[in-house]
C-alpha positions as CSV (number, residue, x, y, z in Angstrom):
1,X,94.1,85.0,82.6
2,X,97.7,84.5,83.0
3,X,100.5,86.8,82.1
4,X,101.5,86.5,78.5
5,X,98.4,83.7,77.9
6,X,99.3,84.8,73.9
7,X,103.3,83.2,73.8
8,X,103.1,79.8,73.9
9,X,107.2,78.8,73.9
10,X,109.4,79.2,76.6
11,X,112.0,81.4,74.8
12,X,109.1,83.9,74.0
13,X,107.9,84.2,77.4
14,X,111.2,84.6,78.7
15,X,112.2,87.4,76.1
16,X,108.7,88.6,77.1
17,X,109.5,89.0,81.1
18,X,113.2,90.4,80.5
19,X,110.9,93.6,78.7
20,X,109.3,94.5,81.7
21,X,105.7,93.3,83.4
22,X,102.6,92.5,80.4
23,X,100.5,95.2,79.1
24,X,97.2,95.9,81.5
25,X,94.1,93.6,80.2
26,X,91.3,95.7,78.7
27,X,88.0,96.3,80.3
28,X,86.5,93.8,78.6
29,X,88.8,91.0,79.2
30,X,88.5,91.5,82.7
31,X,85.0,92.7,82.8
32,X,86.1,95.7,84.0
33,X,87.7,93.9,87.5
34,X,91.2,94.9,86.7
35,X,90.5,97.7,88.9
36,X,93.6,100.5,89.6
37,X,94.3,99.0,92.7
38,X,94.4,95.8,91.4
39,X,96.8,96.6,88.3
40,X,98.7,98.4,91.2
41,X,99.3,95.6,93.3
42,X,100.3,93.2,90.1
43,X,102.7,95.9,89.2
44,X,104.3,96.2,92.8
45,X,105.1,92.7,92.3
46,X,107.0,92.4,89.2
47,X,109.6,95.0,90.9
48,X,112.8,93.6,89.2
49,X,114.4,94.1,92.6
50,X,113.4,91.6,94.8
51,X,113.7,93.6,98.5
52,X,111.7,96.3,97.2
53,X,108.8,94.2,96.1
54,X,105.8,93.7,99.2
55,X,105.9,90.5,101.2
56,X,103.1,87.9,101.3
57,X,101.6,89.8,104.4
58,X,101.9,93.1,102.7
59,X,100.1,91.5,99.7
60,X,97.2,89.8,101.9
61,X,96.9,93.0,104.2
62,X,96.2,95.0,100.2
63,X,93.7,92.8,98.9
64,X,92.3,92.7,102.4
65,X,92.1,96.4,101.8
66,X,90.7,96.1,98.4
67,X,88.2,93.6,98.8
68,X,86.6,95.6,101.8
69,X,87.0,98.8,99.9
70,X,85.1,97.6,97.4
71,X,82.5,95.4,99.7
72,X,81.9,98.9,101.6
73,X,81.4,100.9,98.4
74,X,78.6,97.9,97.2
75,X,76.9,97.7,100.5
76,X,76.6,102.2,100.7
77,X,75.3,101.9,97.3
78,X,72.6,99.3,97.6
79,X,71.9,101.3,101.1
80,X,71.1,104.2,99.3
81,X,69.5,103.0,96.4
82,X,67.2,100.5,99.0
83,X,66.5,103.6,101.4
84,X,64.3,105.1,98.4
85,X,61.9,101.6,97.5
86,X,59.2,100.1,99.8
87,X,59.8,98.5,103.2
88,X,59.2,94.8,100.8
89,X,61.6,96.0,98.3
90,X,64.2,96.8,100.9
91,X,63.7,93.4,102.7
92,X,64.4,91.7,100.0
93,X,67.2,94.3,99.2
94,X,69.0,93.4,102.5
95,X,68.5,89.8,101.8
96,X,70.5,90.8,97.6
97,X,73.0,92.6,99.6
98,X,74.2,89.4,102.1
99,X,73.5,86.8,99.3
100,X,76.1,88.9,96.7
101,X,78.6,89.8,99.4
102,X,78.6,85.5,100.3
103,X,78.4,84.8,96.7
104,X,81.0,87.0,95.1
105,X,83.4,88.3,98.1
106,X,83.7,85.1,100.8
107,X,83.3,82.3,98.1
108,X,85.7,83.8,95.8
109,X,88.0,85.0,97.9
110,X,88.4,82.3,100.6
């Protein structure tokens, strides 16, 4: 979704942006992947003042941080929850585990 997807003329968006950055997307919108750190890191970037917003590399090194935050917090869960089932349930658990981290953390995110 883009940022003021609901103004559809030039003069609204702009009036829009001189107001300050758009109102968070709900939960439900976002399926609940406008995470805090996310909506934290959009926010640090529409800093009116240039110099104090993060460079590129600043940017890249936080959603670094935030997809392997959020990769580690998958991977303890499904550890966990596998380290309770069968030795065939957790097989096939390990093999859940790589085929969401390939499907939802490398191919979407490089």
């Amino acid at each position: 979704m883009l940022p003021y997807h609901d103004v559809h003329d030039t003069r609204s968006i702009m009036e829009c942006i001189t107001k300050g950055p758009p109102r968070r997307p709900s939960n439900e919108f976002t399926c609940s992947r406008m995470t805090d750190p996310w909506w934290d890191m959009c926010n640090l970037c529409w800093i009116r003042d240039e110099s104090s917003r993060p460079s590129i590399a600043d940017i890249a090194t936080n959603i670094t941080t935030i997809v392997c935050v959020m990769f580690s917090a998958y991977v303890l869960f499904m550890t966990e929850y596998l380290q309770s089932q069968s030795k065939t349930d957790f097989r096939q658990g390990i093999f859940t585990i790589v085929h969401v981290v390939y499907t939802y953390f490398f191919r979407s995110f490089f």
